[in-house]
KOLNUNU-741445 format. One record per residue (C-alpha): z, y, x; residue in three letters. Coordinates in steps of 0.25 Angstrom, whole numbers, plus 5000, padded with zeros to 4 digits. Layout:
% residues N
+------+------+------+-----+
|    z |    y |    x |   r |
+------+------+------+-----+
|    Z |    Y |    X | Ala |
...
+------+------+------+-----+
***
This chain:
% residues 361
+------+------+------+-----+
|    z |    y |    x |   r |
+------+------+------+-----+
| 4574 | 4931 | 4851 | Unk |
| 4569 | 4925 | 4837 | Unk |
| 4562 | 4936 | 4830 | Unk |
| 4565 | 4936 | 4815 | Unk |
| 4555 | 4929 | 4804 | Unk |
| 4549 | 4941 | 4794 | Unk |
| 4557 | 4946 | 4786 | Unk |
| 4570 | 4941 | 4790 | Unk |
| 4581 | 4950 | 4786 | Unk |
| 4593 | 4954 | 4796 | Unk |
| 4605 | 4945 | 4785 | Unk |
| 4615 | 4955 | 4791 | Unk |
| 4604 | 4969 | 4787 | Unk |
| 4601 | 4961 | 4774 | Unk |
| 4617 | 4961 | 4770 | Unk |
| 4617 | 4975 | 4771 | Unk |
| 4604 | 4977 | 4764 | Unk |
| 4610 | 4972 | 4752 | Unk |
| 4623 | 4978 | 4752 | Unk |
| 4618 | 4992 | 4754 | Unk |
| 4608 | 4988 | 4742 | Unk |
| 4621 | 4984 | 4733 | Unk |
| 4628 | 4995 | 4737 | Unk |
| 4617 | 5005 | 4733 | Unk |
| 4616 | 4996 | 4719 | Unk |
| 4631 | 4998 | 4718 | Unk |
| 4629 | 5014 | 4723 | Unk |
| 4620 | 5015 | 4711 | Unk |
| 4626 | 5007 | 4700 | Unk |
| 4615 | 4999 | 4699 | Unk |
| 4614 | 4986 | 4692 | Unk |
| 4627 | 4983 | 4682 | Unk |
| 4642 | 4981 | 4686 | Unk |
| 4641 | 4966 | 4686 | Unk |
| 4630 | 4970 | 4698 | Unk |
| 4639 | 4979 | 4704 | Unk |
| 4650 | 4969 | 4704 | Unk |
| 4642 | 4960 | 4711 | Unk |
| 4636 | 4969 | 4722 | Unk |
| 4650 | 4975 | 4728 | Unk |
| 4655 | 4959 | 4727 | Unk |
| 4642 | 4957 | 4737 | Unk |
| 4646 | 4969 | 4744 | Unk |
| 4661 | 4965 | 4746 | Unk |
| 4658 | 4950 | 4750 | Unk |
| 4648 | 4956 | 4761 | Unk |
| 4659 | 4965 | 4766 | Unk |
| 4659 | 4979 | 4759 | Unk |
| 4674 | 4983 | 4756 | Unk |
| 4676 | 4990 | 4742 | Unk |
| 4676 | 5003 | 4751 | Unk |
| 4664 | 5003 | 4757 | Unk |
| 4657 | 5000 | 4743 | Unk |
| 4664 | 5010 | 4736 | Unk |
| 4659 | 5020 | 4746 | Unk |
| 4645 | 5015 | 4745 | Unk |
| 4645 | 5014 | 4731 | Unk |
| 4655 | 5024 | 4723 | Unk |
| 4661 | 5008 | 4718 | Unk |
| 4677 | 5011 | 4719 | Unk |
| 4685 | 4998 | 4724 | Unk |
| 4690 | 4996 | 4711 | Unk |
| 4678 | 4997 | 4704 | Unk |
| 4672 | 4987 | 4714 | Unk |
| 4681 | 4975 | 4710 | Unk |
| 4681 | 4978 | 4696 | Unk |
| 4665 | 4976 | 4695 | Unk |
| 4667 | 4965 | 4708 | Unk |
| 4676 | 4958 | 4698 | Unk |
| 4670 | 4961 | 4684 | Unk |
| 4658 | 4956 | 4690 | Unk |
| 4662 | 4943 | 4693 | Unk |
| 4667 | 4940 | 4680 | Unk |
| 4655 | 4945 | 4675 | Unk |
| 4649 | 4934 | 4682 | Unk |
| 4659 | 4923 | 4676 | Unk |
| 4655 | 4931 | 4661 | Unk |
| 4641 | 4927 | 4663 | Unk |
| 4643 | 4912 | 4668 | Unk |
| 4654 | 4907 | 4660 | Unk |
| 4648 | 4911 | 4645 | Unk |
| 4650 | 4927 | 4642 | Unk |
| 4640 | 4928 | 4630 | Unk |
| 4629 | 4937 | 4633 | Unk |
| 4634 | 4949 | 4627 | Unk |
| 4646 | 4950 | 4634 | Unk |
| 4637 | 4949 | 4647 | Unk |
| 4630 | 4961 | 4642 | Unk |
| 4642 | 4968 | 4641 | Unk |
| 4648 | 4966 | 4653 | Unk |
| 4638 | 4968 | 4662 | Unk |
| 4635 | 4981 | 4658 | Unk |
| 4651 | 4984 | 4657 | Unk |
| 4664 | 4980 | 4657 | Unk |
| 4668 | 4978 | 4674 | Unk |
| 4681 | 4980 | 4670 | Unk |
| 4683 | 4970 | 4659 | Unk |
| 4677 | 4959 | 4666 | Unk |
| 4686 | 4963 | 4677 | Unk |
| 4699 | 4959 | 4670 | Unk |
| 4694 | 4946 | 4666 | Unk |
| 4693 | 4941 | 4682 | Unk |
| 4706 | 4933 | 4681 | Unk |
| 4701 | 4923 | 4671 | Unk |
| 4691 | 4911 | 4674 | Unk |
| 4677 | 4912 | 4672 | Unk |
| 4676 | 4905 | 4658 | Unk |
| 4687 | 4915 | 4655 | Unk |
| 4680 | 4928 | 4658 | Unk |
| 4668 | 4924 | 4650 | Unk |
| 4676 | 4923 | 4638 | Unk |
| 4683 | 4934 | 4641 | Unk |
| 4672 | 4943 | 4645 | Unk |
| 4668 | 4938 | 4630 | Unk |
| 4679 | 4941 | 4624 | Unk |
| 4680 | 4955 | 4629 | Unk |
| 4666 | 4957 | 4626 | Unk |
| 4667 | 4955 | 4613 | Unk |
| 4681 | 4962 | 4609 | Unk |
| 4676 | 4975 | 4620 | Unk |
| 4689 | 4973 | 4627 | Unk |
| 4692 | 4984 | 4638 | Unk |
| 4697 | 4983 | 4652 | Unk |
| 4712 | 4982 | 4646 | Unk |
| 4710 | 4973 | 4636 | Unk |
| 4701 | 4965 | 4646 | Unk |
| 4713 | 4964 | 4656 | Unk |
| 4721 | 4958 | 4643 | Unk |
| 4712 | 4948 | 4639 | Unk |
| 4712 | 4942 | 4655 | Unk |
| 4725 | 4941 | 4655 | Unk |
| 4727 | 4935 | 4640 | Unk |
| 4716 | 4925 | 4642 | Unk |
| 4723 | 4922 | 4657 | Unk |
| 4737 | 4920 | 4651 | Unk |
| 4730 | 4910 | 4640 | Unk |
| 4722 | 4902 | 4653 | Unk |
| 4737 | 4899 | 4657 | Unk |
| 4744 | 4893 | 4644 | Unk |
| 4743 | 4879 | 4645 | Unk |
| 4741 | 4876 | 4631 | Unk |
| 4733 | 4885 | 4620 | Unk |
| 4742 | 4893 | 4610 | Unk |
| 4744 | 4889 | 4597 | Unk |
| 4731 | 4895 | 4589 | Unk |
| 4724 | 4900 | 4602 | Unk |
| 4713 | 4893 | 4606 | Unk |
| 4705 | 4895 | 4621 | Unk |
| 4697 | 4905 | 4617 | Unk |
| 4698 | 4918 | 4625 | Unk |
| 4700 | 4925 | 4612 | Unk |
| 4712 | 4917 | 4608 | Unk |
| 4718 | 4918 | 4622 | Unk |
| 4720 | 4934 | 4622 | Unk |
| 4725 | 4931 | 4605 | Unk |
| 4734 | 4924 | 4610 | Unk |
| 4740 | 4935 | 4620 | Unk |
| 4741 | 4944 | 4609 | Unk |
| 4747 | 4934 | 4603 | Unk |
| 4758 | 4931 | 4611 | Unk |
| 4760 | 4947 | 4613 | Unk |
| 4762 | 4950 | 4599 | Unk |
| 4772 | 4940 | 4598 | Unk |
| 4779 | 4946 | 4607 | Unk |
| 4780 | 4960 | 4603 | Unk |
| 4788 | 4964 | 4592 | Unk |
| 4781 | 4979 | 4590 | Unk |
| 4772 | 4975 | 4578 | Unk |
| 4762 | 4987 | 4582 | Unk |
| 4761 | 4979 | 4596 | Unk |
| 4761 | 4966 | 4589 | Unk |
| 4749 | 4969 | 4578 | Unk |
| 4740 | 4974 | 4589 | Unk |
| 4743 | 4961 | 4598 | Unk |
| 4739 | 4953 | 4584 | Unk |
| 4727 | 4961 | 4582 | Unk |
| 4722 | 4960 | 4597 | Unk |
| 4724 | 4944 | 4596 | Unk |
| 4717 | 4945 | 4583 | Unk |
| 4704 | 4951 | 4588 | Unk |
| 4704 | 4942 | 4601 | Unk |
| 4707 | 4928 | 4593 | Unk |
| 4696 | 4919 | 4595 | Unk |
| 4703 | 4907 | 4586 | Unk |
| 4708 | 4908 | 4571 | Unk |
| 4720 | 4901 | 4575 | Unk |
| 4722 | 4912 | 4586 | Unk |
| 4721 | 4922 | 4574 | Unk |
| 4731 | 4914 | 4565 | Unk |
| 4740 | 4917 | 4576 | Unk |
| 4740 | 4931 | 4577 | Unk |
| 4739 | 4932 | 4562 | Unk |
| 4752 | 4923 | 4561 | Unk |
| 4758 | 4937 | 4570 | Unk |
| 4757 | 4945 | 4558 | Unk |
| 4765 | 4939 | 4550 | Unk |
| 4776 | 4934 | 4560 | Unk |
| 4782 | 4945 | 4568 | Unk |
| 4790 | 4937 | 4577 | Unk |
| 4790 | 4941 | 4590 | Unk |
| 4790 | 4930 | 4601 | Unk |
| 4799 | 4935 | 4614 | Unk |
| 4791 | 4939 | 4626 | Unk |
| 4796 | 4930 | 4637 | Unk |
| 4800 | 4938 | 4649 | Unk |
| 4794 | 4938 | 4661 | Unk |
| 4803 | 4933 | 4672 | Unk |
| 4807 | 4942 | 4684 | Unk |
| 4798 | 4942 | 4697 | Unk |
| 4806 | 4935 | 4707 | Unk |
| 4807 | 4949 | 4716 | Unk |
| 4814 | 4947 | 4729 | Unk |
| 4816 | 4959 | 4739 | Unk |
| 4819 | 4959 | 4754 | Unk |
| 4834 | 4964 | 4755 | Unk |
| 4832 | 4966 | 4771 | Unk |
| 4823 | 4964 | 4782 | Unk |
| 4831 | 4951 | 4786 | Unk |
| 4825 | 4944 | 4775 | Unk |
| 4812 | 4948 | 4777 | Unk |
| 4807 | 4939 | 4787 | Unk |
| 4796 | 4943 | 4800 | Unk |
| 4784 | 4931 | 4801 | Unk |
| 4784 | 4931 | 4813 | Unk |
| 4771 | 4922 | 4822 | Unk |
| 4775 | 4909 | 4829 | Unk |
| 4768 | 4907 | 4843 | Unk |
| 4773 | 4892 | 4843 | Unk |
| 4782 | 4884 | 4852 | Unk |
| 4784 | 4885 | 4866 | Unk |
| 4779 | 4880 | 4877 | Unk |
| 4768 | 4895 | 4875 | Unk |
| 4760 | 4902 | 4883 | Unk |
| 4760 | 4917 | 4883 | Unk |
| 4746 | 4914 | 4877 | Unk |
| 4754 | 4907 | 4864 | Unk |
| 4762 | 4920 | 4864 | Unk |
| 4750 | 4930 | 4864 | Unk |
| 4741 | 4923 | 4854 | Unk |
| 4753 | 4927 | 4843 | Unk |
| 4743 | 4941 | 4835 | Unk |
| 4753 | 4953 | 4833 | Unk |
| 4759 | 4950 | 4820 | Unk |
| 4759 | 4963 | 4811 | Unk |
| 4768 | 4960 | 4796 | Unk |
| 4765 | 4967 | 4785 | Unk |
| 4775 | 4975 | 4775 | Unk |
| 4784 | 4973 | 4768 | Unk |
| 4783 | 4959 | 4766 | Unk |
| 4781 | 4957 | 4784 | Unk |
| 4769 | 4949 | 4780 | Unk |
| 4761 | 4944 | 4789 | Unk |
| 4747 | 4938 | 4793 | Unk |
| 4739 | 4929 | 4801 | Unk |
| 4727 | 4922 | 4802 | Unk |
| 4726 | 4908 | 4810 | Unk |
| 4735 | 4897 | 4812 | Unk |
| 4749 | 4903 | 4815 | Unk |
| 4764 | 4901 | 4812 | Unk |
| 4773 | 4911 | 4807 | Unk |
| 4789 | 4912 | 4805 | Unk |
| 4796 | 4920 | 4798 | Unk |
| 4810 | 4926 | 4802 | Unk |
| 4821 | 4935 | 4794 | Unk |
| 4820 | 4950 | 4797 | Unk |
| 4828 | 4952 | 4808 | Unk |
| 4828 | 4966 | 4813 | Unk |
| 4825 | 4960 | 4829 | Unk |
| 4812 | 4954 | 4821 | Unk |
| 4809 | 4965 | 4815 | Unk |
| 4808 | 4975 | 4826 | Unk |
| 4800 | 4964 | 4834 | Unk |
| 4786 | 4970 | 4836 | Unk |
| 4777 | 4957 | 4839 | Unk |
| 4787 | 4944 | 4837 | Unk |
| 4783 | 4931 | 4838 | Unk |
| 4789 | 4918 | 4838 | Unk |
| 4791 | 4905 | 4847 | Unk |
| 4796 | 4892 | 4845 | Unk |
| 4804 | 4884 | 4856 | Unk |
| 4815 | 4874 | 4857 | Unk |
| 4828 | 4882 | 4860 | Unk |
| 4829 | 4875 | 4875 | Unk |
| 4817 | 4884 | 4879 | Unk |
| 4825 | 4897 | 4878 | Unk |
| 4833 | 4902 | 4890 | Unk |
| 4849 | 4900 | 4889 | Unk |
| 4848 | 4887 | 4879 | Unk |
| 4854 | 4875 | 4880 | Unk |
| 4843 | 4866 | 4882 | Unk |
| 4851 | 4851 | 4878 | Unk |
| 4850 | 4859 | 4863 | Unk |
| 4838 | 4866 | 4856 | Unk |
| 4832 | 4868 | 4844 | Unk |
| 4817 | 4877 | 4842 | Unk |
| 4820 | 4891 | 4838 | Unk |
| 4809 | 4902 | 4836 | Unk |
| 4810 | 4914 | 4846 | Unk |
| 4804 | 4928 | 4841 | Unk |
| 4798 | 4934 | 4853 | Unk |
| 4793 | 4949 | 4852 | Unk |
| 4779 | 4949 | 4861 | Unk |
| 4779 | 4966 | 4861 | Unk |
| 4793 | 4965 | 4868 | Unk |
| 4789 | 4963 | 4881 | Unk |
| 4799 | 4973 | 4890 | Unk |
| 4809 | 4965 | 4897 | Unk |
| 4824 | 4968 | 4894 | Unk |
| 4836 | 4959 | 4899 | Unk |
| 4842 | 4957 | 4886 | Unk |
| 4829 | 4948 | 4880 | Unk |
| 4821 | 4935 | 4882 | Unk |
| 4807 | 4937 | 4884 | Unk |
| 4796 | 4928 | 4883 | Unk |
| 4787 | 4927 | 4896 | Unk |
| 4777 | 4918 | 4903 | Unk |
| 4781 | 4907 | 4912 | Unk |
| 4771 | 4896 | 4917 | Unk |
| 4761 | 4902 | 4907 | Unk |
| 4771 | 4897 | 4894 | Unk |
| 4780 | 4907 | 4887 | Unk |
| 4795 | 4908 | 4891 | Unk |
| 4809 | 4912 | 4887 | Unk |
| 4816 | 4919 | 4897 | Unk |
| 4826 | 4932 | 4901 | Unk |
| 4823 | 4940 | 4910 | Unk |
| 4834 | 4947 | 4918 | Unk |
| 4825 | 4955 | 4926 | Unk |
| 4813 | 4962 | 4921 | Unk |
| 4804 | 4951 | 4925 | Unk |
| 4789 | 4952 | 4931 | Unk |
| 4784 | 4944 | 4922 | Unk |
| 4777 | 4947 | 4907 | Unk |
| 4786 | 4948 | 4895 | Unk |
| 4779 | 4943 | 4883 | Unk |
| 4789 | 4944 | 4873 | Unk |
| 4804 | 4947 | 4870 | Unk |
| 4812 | 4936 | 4863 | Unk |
| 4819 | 4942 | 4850 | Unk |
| 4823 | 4930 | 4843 | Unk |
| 4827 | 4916 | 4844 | Unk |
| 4828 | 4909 | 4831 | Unk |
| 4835 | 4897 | 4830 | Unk |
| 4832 | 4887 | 4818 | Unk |
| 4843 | 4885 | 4807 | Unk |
| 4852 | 4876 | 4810 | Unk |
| 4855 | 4864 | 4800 | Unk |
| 4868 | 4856 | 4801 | Unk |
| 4863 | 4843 | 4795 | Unk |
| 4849 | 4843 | 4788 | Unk |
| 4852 | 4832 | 4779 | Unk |
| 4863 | 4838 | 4774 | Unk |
| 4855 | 4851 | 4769 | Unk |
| 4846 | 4842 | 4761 | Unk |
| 4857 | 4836 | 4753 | Unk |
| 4864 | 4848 | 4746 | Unk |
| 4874 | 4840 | 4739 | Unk |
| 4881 | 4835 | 4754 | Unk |
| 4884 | 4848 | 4756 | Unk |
| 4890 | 4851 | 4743 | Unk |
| 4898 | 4841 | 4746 | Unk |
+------+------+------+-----+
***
């Protein structure tokens, strides 16, 4: 055994070291938010859920990822050009302002981390400016008068709104808030010009969310696995996991390399309890006329595995899966009950199909 040079740390005891050290820091609000921020991001990427912390340290879930968050804008305020000031400001205060500003890019958060600063704008008009400074990012050509400045960007917002509303007390308190956020003079022109004119520019409606609902179970289909195409071994058929879907939506998941087919909602798939799918060419079945085939995909049940002389039933026969019913109870293990056998949808003429105007004709 090789003995350990002085002073070597265990790296597994040394982890823990300094999680229970950040934990305390955290338990005693020591260091400012930005620190704290920091520490229970460590904690989390080493493993700690929000739970465990809060417990540890009285921080709720909640409060977690706002400081989590805030710190991390913090960090682009401090690269990307924030004056000092607002620096000051914010790491003393203001989690939740820096928090509403995480959807914009770094540059963006600076100059709005600045612009809050300077105006002392609160958690709501925070969230306002985020989104009027986002909404700006996306137009692909500056406004008439607006310029790139932040400033300008939620100016214009006002703007836009109190062209829009008819209610001159509404509309004067737009014109004001555009007014003390205008970076440009030609951003304030615009605004001005609103007092003067008073016609209200129509709001375009949003359009309706394209809202469907499942009417019956027939349309919601089963994902159902694929085991693959025969010739299969009983091993093949095994190695399939237990699927388990997830309501409403029967969603399911999976890890690996795996295919996956879905089916309508028949009641018979439905009430299956672990189905599975094989592919095989229509001659392999029992009964079938064998000088005419086409695949088709068999839904067999592994948890139905008691013999009944009305059902096919999958068994083992030269150490490959089979087809087969059974008149008799047979000696022999069942591995699964066939509940369905799809056949693919049948197209006359192919090239037809791809033509609509010959079939108008």
């Amino acid at each position: 055994m090789t003995d350990l040079p002085p002073n070597a740390h265990n790296p597994d005891t040394t982890g823990n070291d300094n999680a229970q050290e950040l934990l305390r820091k955290l338990r005693q609000k020591q260091g400012n938010w930005v620190e704290w921020g920091t520490a229970i991001a460590t904690l989390q990427k080493s493993g700690h859920n929000p739970q465990e912390i809060f417990e540890a340290t009285g921080f709720e879930p909640i409060q977690q990822n706002q400081v989590m968050v805030g710190a991390q804008v913090y960090n682009s305020i401090e690269k990307f050009g924030a004056s000092a000031a607002a620096r000051s400001h914010y790491s003393t205060r203001g989690s939740d302002v820096l928090y509403e500003l995480r959807l914009l890019t770094h540059e963006e958060r600076a100059a709005a981390a600045e612009l809050t600063f300077i105006h002392k704008v609160d958690l709501d008009g925070a969230r306002e400016v985020a989104k009027a400074i986002k909404d700006y990012s996306w137009l692909r050509n500056l406004p008439e008068g607006f310029s790139a400045h932040v400033g300008d960007a939620v100016a214009y917002q006002a703007w836009k709104l109190a062209r829009q509303n008819s209610d001159l007390a509404e509309r004067s308190r737009l014109i004001a808030k555009g007014l003390r956020f205008a970076h440009s003079d030609s951003a304030r022109k615009q605004l001005e010009q609103l007092l003067v004119d008073f016609t209200v520019v129509p709001k375009r409606p949003a359009p309706l969310l394209p809202f469907y609902r499942f009417d019956s179970e027939d349309e919601l289909p089963r994902i159902l696995p694929v085991v693959g195409k025969f010739p299969l071994t009983p091993q093949d058929l095994q190695a399939v996991p237990f699927i388990t879907a997830s309501e409403p939506f029967q969603i399911v998941k999976f890890a690996g390399e795996q295919a996956w087919v879905p089916l309508p909602g028949w009641q018979v798939l439905l009430n299956a309890e672990d189905p599975v799918v094989v592919l095989a060419n229509s001659d392999r079945l029992p009964n079938q006329p064998k000088n005419r085939q086409e695949e088709v995909l068999i839904v067999v049940d592994r948890a139905q595995r008691q013999w009944d002389a009305s059902s096919y039933f999958v068994v083992e026969q030269a150490g490959e899966l089979d087809i087969q019913w059974l008149e008799t109870e047979p000696d022999i293990s069942i591995l699964g009950k066939v509940i369905v056998i799809v056949r693919p949808k049948r197209i006359f003429d192919e090239e037809v199909t791809k033509e609509p105007w010959l079939i108008d004709e």
